[in-house]
C-alpha positions as CSV (number, residue, x, y, z in Angstrom):
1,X,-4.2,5.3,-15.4
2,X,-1.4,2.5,-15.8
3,X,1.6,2.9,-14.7
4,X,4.8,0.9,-15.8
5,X,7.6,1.7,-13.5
6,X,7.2,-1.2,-11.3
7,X,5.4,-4.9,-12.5
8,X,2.1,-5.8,-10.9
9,X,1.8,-8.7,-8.7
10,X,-1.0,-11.2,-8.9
11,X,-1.9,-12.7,-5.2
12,X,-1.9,-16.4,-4.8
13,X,-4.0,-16.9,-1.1
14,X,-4.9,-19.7,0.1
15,X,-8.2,-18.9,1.6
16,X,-9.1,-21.0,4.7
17,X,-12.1,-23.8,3.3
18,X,-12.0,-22.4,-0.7
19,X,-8.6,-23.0,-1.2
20,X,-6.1,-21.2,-3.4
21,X,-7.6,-17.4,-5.3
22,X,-5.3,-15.7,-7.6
23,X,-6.4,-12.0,-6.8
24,X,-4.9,-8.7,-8.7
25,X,-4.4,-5.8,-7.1
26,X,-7.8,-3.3,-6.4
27,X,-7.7,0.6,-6.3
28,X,-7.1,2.8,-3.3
29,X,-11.2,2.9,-2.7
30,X,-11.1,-0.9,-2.4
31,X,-8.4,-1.1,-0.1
32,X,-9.6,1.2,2.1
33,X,-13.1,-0.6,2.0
34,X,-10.9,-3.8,2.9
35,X,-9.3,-1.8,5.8
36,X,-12.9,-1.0,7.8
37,X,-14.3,-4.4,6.7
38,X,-16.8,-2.9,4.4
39,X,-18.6,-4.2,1.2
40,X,-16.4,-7.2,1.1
41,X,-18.2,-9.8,-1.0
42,X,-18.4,-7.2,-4.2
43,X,-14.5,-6.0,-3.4
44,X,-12.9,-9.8,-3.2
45,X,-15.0,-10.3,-6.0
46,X,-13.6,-7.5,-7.9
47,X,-9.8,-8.7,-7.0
48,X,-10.4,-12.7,-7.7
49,X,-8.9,-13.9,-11.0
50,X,-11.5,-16.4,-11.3
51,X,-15.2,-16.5,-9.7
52,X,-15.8,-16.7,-6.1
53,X,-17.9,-19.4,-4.4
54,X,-20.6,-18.5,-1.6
55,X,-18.8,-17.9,1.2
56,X,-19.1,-17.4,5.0
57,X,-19.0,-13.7,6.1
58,X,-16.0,-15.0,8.9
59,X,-14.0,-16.5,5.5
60,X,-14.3,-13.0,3.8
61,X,-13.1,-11.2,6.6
62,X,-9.9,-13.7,7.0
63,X,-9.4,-13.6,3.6
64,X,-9.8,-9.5,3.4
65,X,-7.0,-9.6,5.7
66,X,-4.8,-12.0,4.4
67,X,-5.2,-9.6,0.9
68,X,-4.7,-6.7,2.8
69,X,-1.5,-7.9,4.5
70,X,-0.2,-9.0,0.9
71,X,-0.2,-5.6,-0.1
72,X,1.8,-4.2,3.0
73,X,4.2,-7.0,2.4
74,X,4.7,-6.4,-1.2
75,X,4.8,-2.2,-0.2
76,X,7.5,-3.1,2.1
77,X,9.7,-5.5,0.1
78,X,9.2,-2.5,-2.5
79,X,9.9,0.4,-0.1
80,X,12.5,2.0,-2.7
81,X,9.7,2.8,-5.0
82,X,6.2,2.3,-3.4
83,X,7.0,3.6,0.8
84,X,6.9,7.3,1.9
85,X,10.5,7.8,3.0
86,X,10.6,8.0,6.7
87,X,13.6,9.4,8.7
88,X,12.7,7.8,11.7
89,X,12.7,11.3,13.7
90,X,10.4,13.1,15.3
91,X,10.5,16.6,14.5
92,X,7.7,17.6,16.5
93,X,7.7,17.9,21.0
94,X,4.6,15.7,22.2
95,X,3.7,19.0,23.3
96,X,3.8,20.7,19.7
97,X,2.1,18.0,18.2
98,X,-0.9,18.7,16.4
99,X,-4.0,16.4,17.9
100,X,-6.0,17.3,14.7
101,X,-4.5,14.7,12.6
102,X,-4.3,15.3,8.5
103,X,-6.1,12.2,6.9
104,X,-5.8,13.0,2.9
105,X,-2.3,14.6,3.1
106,X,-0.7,11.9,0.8
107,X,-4.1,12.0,-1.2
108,X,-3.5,15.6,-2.1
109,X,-0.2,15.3,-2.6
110,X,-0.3,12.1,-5.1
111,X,-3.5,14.2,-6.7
112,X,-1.5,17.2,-7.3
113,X,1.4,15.4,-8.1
114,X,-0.6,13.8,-11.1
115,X,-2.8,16.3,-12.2
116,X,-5.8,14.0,-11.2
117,X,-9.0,14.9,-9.0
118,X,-9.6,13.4,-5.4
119,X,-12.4,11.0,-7.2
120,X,-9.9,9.5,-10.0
121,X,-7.3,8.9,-7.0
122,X,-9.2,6.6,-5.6
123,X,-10.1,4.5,-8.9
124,X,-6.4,4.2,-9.8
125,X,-4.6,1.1,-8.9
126,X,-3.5,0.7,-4.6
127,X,0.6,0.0,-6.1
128,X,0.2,2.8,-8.6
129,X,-0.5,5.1,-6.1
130,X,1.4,4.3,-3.3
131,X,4.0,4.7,-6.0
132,X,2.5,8.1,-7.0
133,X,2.3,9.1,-3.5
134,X,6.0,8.3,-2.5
135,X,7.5,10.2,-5.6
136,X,5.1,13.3,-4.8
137,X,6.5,13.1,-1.0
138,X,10.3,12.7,-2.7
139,X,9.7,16.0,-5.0
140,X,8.2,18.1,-2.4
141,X,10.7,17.3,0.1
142,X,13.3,17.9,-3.0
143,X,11.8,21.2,-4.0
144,X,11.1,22.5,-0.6
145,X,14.1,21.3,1.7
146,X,17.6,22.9,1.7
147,X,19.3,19.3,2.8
148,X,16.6,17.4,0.7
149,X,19.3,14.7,-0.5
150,X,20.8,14.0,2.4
151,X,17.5,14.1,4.3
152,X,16.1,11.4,1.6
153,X,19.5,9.5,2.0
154,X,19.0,9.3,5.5
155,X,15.8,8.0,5.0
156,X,16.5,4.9,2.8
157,X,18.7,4.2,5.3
158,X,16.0,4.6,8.2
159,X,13.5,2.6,6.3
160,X,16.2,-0.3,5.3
161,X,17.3,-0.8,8.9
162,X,13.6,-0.7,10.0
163,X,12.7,-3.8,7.3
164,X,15.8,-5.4,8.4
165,X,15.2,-5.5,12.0
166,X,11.7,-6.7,11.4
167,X,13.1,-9.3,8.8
168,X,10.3,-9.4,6.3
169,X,10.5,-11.7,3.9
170,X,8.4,-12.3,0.2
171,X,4.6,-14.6,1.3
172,X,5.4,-13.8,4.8
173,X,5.3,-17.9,5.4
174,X,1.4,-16.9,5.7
175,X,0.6,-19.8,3.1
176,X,0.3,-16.9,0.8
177,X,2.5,-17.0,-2.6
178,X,3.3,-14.1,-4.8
179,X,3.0,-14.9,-8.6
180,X,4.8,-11.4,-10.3
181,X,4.3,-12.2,-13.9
């Protein structure tokens, strides 16, 4: 699946002793491998542009990270399109909160939301469906609440104070660089 709405970035790190990798952007199975610092030789090799030299295990792990924080950064300077809105309340008592916490929520969401099985949302592309997975949250909350626009309104405003108070700006002056064409 390839989506169009928003133009993929290709990764410029510069990876501590090999130097500069242009890396695309992997699916939601490879950035959740990323996240719990599993199978990282095959995944960076999947996201590299050009071929990988032999590497420490301690430059993978840096490097996993400086990808993964790319993404979050490029999320976040995207919020309009690719960040569940947030309204910055909580609806919930710390006494009516649930301790049993929902892991595939959004999964199910962006799976029903596109007619696709769990399996095939985790091959599709991380940006696609974060995208997927914040217009599935829009629609249900426009389908299902009585104040959905204002709520949503209230939420781009929530999420744009938040990113402006914490000031994030494109490459993050990690001594990453963001190529979008």
């Amino acid at each position: 699946m390839e989506l169009f709405a928003i133009k993929k970035p290709v990764f410029v790190i510069d990876v501590p002793t090999i130097g500069k990798i242009s890396c695309r952007t992997c699916t939601v199975a490879d950035y959740r491998r990323l996240c719990v610092m599993r199978d990282l030789r095959n995944v960076l090799e999947r996201v590299a542009v050009e071929d990988v030299p032999q590497t420490l295990k301690a430059i993978e792990m840096i490097w996993a990270k400086l990808y993964l924080k790319e993404i979050d950064e490029y999320t976040q300077e995207n919020m309009d399109v690719l960040a569940v809105p947030s309204s910055g309340d909580q609806d919930e008592s710390e006494e009516e909160k649930c301790l049993l916490k929902i892991h595939t929520v959004l999964d199910k969401l962006a799976a029903d939301y596109a007619h696709l099985s769990f399996i095939e949302i985790q091959e599709i592309d991380i940006i696609d469906y974060r995208m997927i997975a914040a217009d599935a949250y829009k629609y249900m909350i426009m389908t299902n609440k009585p104040d959905a626009v204002e709520y949503l309104n209230g939420c781009y405003l929530n999420m744009h104070e938040i990113c402006s108070m914490n000031k994030i700006k494109p490459g993050g002056g990690s001594g990453i660089t963001i190529s979008k064409g």
